[in-house]
C-alpha positions in Angstrom: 42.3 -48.5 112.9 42.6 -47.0 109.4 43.2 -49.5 106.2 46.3 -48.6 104.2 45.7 -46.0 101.4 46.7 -48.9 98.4 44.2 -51.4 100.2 41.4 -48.8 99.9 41.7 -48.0 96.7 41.8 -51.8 95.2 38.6 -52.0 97.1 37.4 -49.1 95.6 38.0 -50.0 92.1 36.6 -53.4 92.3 33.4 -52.1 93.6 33.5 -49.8 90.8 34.0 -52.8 88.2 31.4 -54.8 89.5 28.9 -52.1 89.3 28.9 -52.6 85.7 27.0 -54.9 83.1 28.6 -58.3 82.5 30.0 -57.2 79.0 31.0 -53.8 79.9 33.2 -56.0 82.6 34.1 -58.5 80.3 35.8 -55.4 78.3 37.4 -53.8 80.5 39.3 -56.7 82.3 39.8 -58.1 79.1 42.0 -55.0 77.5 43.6 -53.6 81.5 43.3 -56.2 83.7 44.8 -58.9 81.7 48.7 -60.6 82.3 50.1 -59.2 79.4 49.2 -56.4 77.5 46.5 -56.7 74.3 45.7 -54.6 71.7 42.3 -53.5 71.3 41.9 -55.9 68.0 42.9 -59.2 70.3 40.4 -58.5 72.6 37.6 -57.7 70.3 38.6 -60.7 68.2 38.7 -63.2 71.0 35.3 -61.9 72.5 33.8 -62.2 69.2 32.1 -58.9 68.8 32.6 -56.4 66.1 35.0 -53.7 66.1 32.3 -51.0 66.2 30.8 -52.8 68.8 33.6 -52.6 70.6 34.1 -49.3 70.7 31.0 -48.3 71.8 30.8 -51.0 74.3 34.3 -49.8 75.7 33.6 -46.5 75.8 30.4 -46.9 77.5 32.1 -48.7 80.5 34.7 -46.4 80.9 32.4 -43.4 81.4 29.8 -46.2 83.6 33.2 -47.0 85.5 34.6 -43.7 86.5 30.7 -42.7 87.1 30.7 -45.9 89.8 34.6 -45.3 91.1 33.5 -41.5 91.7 30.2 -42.4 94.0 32.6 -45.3 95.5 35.2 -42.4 96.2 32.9 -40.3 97.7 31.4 -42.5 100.2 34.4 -43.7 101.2 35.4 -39.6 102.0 31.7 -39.6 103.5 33.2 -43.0 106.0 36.0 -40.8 107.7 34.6 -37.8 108.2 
């Protein structure tokens, strides 16, 4: 029985999120994972961090996220083959 295509990928980025470091996590569901949409100033400012800091952390866990969706892509290829 296969799972549908929507369910698979949910599961896939989730993995993917919680592969990363708490803030990197913090970050990212902050700014796309949030009710309404926030600009990148809001969520900086009620994290507390700097805007440089940010940045860099932001940055960071997009790349460490795509990195971790990629491998969790893959293995689920590796699964039905």
């Amino acid at each position: 029985m296969s799972e549908e295509p929507a369910y698979i990928e949910i599961k896939q980025i989730t993995d993917a999120i919680n592969k990363l470091n708490s803030d990197q996590r913090e970050v990212l569901l902050a700014k796309y994972v949030s009710r309404r949409k926030r600009t990148n100033i809001e969520v900086y400012m009620s994290i507390g961090w700097s805007e440089s800091h940010y940045y860099r952390l932001k940055k960071a866990a997009l790349e460490e996220f795509l990195m971790a969706y990629e491998v969790e892509c893959s293995q689920e290829k590796l699964v039905f083959m």
